[in-house]
C-alpha positions as CSV (number, residue, x, y, z in Angstrom):
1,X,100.0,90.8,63.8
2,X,103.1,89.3,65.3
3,X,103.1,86.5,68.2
4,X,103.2,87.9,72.0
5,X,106.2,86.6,73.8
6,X,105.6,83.2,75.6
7,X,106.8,82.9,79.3
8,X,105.4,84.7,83.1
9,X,103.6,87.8,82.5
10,X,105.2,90.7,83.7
11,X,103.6,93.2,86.3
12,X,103.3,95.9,84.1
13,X,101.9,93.4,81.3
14,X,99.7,92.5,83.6
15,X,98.8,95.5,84.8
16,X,98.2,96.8,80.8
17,X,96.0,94.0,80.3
18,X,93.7,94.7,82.8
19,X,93.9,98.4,82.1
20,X,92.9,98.3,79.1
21,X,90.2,95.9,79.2
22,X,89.0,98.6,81.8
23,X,89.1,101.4,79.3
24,X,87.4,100.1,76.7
25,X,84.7,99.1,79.2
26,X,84.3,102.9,80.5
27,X,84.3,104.0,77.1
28,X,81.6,101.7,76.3
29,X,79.8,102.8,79.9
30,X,80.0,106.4,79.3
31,X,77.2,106.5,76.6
32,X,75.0,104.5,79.0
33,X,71.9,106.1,80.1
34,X,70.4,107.2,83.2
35,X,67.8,104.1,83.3
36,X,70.8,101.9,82.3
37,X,72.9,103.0,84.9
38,X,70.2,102.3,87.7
39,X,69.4,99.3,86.7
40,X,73.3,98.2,86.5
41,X,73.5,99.7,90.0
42,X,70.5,97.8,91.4
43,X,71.6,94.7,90.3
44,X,75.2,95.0,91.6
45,X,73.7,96.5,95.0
46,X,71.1,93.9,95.2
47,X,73.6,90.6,94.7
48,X,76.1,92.3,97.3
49,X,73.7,93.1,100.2
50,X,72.5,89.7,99.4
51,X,75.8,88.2,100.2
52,X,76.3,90.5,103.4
53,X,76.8,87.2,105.6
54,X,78.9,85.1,103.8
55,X,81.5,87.8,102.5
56,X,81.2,89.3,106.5
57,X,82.5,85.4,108.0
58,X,84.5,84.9,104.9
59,X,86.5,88.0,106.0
60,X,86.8,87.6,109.5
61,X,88.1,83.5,108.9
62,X,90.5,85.1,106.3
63,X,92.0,88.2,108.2
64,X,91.3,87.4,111.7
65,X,89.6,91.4,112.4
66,X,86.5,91.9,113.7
67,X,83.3,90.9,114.6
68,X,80.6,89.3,111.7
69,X,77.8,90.9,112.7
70,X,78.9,94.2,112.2
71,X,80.6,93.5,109.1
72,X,77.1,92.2,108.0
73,X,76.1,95.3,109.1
74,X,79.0,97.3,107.0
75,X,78.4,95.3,104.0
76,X,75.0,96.1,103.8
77,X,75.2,99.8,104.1
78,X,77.6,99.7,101.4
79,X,75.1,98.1,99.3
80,X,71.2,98.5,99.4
81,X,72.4,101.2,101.7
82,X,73.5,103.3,99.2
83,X,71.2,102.7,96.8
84,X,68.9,104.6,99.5
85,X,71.4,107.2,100.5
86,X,71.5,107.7,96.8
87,X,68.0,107.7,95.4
88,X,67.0,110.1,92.9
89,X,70.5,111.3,92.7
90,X,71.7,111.6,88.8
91,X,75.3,111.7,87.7
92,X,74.3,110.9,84.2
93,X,72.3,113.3,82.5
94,X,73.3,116.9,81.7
95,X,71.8,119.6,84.4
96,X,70.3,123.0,83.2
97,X,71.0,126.1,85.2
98,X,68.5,128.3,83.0
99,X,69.5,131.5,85.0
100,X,72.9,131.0,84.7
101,X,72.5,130.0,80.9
102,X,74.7,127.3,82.0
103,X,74.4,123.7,80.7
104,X,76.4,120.9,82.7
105,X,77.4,118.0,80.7
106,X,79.1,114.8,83.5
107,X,82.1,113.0,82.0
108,X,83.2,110.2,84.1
109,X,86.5,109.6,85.1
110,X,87.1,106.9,83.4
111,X,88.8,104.1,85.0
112,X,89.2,104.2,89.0
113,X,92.1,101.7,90.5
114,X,90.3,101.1,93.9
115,X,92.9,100.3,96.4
116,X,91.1,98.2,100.0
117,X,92.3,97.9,103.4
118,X,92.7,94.0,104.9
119,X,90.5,96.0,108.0
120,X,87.5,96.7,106.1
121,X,88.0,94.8,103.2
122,X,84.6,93.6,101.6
123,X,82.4,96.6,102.7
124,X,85.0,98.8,100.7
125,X,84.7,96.6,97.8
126,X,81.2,96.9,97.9
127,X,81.3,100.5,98.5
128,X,84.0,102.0,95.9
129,X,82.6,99.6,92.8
130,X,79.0,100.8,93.3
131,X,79.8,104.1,93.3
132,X,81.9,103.6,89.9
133,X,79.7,102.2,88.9
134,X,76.7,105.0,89.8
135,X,79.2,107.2,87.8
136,X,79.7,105.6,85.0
137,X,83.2,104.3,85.5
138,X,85.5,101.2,85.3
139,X,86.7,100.1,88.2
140,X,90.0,97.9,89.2
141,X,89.8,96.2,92.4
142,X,93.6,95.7,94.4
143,X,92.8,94.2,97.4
144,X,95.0,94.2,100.9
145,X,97.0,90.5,100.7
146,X,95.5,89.4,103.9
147,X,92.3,89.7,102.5
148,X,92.6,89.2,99.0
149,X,90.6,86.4,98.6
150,X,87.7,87.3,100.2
151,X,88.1,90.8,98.2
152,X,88.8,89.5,94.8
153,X,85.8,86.6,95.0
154,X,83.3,89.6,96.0
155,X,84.5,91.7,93.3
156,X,84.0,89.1,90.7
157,X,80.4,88.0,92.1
158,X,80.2,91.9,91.5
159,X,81.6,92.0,87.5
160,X,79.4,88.9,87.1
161,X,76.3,91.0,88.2
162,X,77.0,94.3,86.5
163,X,77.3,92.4,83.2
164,X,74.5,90.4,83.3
165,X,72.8,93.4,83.9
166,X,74.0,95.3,81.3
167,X,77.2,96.7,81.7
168,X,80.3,96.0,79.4
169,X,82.3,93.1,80.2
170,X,85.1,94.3,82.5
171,X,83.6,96.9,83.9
172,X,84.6,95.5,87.0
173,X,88.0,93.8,87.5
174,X,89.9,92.3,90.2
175,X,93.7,91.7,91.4
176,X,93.7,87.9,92.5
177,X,97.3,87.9,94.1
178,X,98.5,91.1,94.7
179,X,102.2,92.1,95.0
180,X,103.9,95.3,95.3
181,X,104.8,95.4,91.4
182,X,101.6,95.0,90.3
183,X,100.2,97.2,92.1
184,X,102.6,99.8,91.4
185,X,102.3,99.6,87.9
186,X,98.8,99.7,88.3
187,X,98.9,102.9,90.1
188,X,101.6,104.5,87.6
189,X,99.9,104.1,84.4
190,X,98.2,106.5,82.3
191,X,95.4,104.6,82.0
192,X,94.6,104.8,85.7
193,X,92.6,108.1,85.8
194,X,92.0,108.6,89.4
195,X,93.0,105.9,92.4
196,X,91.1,105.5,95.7
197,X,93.7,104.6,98.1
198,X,92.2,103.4,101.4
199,X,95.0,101.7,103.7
200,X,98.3,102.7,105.9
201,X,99.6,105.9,105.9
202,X,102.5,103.7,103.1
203,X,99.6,103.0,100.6
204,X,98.2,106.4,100.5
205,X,101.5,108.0,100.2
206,X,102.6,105.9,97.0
207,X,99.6,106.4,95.2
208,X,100.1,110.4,95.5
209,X,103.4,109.8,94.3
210,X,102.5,107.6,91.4
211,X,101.6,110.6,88.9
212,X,98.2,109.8,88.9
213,X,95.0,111.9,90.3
214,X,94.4,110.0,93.9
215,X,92.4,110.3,96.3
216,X,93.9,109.4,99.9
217,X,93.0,109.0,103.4
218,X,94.7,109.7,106.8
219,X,95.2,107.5,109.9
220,X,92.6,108.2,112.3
221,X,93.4,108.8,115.9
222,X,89.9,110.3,117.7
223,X,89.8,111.8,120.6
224,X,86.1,111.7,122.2
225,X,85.1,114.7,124.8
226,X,82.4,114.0,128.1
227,X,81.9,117.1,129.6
228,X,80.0,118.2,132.8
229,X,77.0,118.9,131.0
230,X,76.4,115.1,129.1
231,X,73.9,112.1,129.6
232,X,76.3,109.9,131.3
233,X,74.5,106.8,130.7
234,X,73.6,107.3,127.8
235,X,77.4,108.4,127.2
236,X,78.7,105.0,128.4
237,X,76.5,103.2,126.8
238,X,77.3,104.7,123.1
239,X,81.2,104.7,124.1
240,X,81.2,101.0,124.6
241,X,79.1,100.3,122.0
242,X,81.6,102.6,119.4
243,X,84.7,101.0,120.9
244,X,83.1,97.6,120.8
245,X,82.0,97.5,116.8
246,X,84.0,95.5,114.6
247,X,86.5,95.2,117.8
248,X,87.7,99.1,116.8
249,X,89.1,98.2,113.2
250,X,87.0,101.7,111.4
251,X,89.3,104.4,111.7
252,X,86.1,106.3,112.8
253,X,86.6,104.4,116.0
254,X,87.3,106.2,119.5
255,X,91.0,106.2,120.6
256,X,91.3,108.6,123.9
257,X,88.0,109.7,126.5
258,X,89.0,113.1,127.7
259,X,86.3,113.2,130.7
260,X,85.7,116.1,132.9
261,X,86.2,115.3,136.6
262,X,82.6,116.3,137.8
263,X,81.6,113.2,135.5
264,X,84.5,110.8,135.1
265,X,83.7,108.5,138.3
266,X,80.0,108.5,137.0
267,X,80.8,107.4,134.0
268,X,83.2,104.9,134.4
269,X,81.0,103.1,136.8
270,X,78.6,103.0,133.8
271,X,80.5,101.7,131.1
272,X,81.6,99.2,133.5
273,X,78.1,98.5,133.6
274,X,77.8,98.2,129.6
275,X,80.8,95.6,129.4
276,X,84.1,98.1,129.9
277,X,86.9,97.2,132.1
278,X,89.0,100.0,133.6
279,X,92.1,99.1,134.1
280,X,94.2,100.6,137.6
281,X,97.7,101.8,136.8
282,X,100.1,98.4,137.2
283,X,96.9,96.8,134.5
284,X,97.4,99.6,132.6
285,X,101.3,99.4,132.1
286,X,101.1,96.1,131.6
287,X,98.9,96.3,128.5
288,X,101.6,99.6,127.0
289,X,104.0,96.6,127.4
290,X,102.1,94.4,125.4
291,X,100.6,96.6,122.7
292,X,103.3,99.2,121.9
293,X,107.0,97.1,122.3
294,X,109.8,99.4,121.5
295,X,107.4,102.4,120.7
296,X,105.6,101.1,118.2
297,X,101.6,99.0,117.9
298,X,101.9,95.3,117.9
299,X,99.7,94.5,114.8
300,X,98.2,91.4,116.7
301,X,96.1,93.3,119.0
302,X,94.1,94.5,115.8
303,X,90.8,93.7,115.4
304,X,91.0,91.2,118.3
305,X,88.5,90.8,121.5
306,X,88.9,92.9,124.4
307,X,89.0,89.6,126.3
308,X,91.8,88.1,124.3
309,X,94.2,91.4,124.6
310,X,93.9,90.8,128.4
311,X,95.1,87.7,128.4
312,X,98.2,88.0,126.6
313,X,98.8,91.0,128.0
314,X,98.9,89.1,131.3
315,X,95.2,91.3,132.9
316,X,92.7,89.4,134.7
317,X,89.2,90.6,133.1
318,X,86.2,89.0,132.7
319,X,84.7,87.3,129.9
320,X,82.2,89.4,128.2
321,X,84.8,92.4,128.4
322,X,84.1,94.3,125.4
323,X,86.2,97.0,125.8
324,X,89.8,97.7,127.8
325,X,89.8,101.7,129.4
326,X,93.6,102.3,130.0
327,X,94.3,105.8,132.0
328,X,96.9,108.2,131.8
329,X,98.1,111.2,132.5
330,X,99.9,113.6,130.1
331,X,98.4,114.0,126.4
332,X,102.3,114.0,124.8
333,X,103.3,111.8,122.1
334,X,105.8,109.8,124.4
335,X,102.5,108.1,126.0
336,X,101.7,105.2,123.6
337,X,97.9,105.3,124.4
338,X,97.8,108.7,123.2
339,X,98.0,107.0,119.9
340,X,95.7,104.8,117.1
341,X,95.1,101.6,118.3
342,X,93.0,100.0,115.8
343,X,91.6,97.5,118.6
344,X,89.0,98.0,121.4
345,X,91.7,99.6,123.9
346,X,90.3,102.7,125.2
347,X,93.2,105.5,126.6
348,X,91.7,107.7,129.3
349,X,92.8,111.0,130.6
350,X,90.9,113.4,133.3
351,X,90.3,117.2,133.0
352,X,89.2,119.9,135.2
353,X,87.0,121.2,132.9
354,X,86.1,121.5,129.2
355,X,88.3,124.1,128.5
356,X,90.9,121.8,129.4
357,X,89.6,118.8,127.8
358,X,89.4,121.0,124.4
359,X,92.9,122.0,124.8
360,X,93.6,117.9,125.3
361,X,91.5,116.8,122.3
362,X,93.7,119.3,120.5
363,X,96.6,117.8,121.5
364,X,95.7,114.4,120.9
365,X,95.0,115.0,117.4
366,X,98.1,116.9,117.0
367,X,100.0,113.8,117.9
368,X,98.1,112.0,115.0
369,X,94.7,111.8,113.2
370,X,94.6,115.2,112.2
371,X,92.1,115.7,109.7
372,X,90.0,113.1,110.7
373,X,87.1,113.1,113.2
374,X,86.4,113.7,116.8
375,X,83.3,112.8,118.9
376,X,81.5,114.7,121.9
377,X,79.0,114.2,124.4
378,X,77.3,117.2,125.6
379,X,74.4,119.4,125.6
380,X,76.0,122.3,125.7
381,X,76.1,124.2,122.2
382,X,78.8,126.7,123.0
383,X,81.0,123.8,124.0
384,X,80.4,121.6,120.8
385,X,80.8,124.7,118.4
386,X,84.5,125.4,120.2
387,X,85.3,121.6,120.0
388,X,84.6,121.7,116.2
389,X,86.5,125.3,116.0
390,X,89.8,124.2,117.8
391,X,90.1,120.7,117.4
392,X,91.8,120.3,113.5
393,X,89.5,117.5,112.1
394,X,87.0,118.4,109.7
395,X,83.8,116.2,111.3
396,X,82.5,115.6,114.8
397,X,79.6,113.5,116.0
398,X,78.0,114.5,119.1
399,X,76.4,112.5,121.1
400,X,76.3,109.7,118.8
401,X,79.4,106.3,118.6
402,X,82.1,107.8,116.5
403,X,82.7,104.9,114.5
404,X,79.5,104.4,113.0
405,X,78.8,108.1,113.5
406,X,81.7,110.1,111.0
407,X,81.8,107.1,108.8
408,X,77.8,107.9,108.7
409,X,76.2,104.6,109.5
410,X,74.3,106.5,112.2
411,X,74.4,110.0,110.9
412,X,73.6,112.0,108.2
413,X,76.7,112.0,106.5
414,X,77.5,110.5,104.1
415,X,78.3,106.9,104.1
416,X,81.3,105.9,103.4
417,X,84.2,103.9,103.9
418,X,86.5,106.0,103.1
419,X,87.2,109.0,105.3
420,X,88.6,112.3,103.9
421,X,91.1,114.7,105.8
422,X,91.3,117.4,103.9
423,X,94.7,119.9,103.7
424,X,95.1,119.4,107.4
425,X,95.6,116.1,106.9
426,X,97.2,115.7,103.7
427,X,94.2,114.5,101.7
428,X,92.7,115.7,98.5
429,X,89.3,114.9,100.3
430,X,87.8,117.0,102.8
431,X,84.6,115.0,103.3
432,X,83.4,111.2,103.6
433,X,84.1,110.0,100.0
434,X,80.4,110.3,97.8
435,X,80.0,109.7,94.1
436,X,80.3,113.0,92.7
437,X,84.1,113.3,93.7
438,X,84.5,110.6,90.2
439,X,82.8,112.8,88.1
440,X,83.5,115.6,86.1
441,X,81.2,118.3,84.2
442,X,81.9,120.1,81.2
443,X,80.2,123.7,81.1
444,X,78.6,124.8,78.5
445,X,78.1,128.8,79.2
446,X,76.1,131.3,76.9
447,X,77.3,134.8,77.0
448,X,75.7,136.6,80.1
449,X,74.4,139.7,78.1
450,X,70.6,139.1,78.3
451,X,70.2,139.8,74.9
452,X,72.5,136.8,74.1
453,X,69.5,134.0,74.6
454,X,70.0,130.5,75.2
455,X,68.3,128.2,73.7
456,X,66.1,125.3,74.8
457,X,68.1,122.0,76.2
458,X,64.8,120.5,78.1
459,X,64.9,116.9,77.2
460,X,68.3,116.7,75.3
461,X,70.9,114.0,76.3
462,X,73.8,112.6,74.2
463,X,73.2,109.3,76.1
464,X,71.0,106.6,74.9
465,X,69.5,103.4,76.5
466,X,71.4,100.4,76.0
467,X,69.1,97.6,74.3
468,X,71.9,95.5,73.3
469,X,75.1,93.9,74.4
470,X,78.4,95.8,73.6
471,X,80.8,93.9,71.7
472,X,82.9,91.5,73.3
473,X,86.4,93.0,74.5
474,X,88.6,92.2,71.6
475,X,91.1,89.7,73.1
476,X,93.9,88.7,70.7
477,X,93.4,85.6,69.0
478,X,96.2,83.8,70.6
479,X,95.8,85.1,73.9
480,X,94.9,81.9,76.3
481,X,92.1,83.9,77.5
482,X,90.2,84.5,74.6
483,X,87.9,81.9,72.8
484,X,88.6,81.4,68.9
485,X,85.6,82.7,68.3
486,X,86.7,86.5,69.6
487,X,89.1,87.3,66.9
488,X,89.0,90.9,65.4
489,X,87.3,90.1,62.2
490,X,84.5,88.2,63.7
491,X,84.3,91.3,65.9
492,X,83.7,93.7,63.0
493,X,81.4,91.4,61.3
494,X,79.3,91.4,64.3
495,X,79.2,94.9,64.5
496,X,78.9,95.1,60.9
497,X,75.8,92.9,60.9
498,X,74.3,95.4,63.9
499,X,75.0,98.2,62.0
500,X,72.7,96.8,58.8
501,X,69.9,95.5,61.4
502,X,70.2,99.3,62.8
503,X,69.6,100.8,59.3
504,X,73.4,101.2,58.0
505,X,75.0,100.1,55.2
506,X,77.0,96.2,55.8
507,X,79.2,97.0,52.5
508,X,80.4,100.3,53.8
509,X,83.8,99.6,53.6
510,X,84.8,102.8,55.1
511,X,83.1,102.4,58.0
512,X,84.6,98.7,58.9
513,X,87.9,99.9,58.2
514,X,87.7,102.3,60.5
515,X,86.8,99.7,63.3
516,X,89.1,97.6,61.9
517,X,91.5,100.6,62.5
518,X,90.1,101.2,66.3
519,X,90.3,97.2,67.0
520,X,94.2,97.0,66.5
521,X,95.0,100.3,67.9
522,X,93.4,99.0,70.9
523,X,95.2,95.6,70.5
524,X,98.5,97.3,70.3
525,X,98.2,98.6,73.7
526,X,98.2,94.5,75.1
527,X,101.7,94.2,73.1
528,X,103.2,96.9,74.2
529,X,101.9,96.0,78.0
């Protein structure tokens, strides 16, 4: 075998290298068994809710978003979380429909390129390599830059776990300095089999473009109705507390209160109360100076205190403010605060009634977010069934915090950090993202004349437990990365000497030089990287 080229490895050699590593892993993964599976899963879930703390400060020191309590709080629903949500959930072994005559056989994807936001960067990590892994799949991590090195260190405590556990080496991988190249030829290659793009409308575009299968998120822009007929305290409280968690950086968050009149005075004196400021007019044109200059959100307002927005924004508020309330007056898209804000500013607009305030929900979304969720407070049925009917986002929490209620923190959705929105929004996903959207299943169906019988496939699986390590990754002998010891021939003798301990034949020459075959092929995918 010829000599790779010397020098700075390219993006797309880069890219090959990791994506093949990847494949062979999944291969390797996909004959796993059930019991393999969950106890690869429990050990990955374990060490990440374990290190919910430090990868929560770690974040927040690295980024500069949000608050570390509730990104202790993220990161551990996106571990032992959903290892609960989860339980007793298979997406390995083949499902019987005896009725149907119908036998359902899962096929991974494969290997899933797992794209994650600088905004919610660990708690995505966590969540989109447990459920590749829950699925049987290889996973590639390309973390946001700001937050690449709290992303790419959690994602390797990850690997370390999965492998120790069981799983194939590089079954998890990581990007350590991601650049646009990279991650472009890691989204156009053919051995990416599906990408999770979680990120700016920008991200999510390119990786529908890149020729790959994707799965992609829209911006979120919620609009949250209090009608005549809601709790008011209780209200207030849960708005403060929504807009207040993770200083607004879940897409889930609330961006405009539409607020019946009969309530709105009511309210706001209670989420005063529960640590909102409401802002009069000149405050509230001061901070559309500050946030959106020539149109657009200044990204330093992001994940930043309440407090802290005031004062560069030139607004006297006090200390503990945990949330800014901004009014206005016409839901168009030429008012700024009609629009995401990713930080805890709160637009406000009054309506005569909830007729009006669906009609103004509408509109917000409209403007942007559609797709994506909306949140109401009422106890009015009729009310919350015409929200759900005329407002285009496919979820809304009622009376509940939008952010941790779509993203299903404090619901019974599913959790997820990664929020689907559907044809209305321009998304292949229509729901919170759950493992069964990376798996396929291949049908096996009987003729449906009942005197056509199928046979038994109680107990049958193709998959069996995995007492042993898989062989080492074959790494070319002179790649710097590989120890002299993993060299193809001492990679077929290994498996030569497992196949004799196993029962088989060590002089079957056939049979080595068909893994001798399989070894380069795979090899010559590194070179041509």
């Amino acid at each position: 075998m010829a000599d790779q080229p010397t020098g700075p490895v390219t993006a797309p050699a880069q890219a090959g290298h990791m994506l093949e590593r990847a494949r062979w892993a999944a291969r390797a993964f996909a004959t796993y068994s059930p019991g393999d599976v969950e106890r690869i899963v429990r050990a990955v879930a374990e060490v990440a809710h374990a290190n919910a703390q430090k990868y929560a400060e770690w974040a927040v020191r690295e980024t500069g978003f949000g608050v570390v309590e509730h990104k202790v709080r993220k990161n551990q629903a996106c571990s032992r979380g959903l290892l609960d949500t989860y339980a007793g959930q298979d997406f390995v072994s083949p499902r019987i429909r005896v009725d149907d005559k119908i036998v359902e056989v899962p096929r991974p994807a494969g290997v899933v390129l797992a794209l994650t936001p600088s905004t919610n960067p660990v708690a995505t990590v966590f969540f989109k390599v447990i459920l590749s892994l829950m699925t049987r799949n290889a996973v590639v991590v390309s973390p946001h830059p700001m937050a690449q090195e709290c992303c790419h260190d959690a994602a390797q405590l990850l690997a370390r776990a999965a492998v120790e556990a069981g799983a194939p080496d590089g079954i998890v991988q990581s990007v350590a300095e991601p650049t646009i190249p990279l991650v472009e030829a890691l989204m156009g290659d053919a051995r990416t089999n599906v990408i999770l793009a979680t990120g700016g409308t920008g991200v999510v575009r390119s990786a529908y473009s890149s020729g790959n299968p994707a799965i992609g998120v829209g911006p979120g822009n919620v609009p949250v109705l209090v009608d005549a007929t809601a709790d008011v305290r209780a209200a207030a409280r849960r708005l403060v507390e929504s807009k207040a968690f993770d200083n607004s950086v879940l897409c889930t968050n609330e961006s405009v209160l539409v607020v019946e009149d009969a309530v709105a005075d009511r309210l706001l004196r209670e989420m005063e109360r529960a640590g909102a400021a409401v802002l009069g007019a000149d405050d509230a044109q001061r901070l559309r100076d500050y946030m959106f200059p020539y149109g657009r959100l200044n990204v330093d307002v992001v994940g930043k205190d309440a407090s802290w927005i005031a004062q560069q924004a030139g607004i006297r508020v006090g200390p503990r403010t945990q949330v800014l309330v901004a009014p206005f007056d016409v839901a168009v898209p030429e008012e700024p605060l009609t629009h995401e804000k990713l930080s805890p500013v709160l637009g406000l607009i009054r309506v005569p009634d909830a007729a009006t305030g669906i009609a103004t929900a509408r509109a917000i979304v409209r403007i942007a977010g559609a797709g994506h969720s909306a949140a109401i407070h009422s106890t009015d049925p009729a009310t919350v069934m015409r929200y759900a009917a005329d407002v285009p986002v496919l979820r809304v929490s009622v009376n509940v915090g939008n952010s941790t209620g779509s993203s299903g923190l404090d619901t019974n959705l599913a959790p997820t950090m990664t929020i689907g929105t559907g044809f209305v929004g321009r998304s292949a996903l229509s729901e919170n993202l759950q493992p069964k959207h990376l798996v396929d299943w291949t049908r096996i169906a009987y003729d449906a004349d009942p005197a056509e019988a199928m046979p038994s496939y109680a107990g049958l699986s193709p998959w069996a437990d995995h007492r042993s390590p898989v062989p080492a990754y074959p790494l070319a002998s002179n790649d710097d990365r590989a120890p002299a010891a993993v060299q193809v021939d001492a990679l077929i003798d290994r498996i030569g000497a497992r196949t004799t301990a196993s029962g088989g034949s060590a002089d079957d020459a056939a049979f080595r030089e068909q893994v001798r075959r399989l070894v380069v092929e795979e090899l010559s995918h590194l070179i041509k990287g």
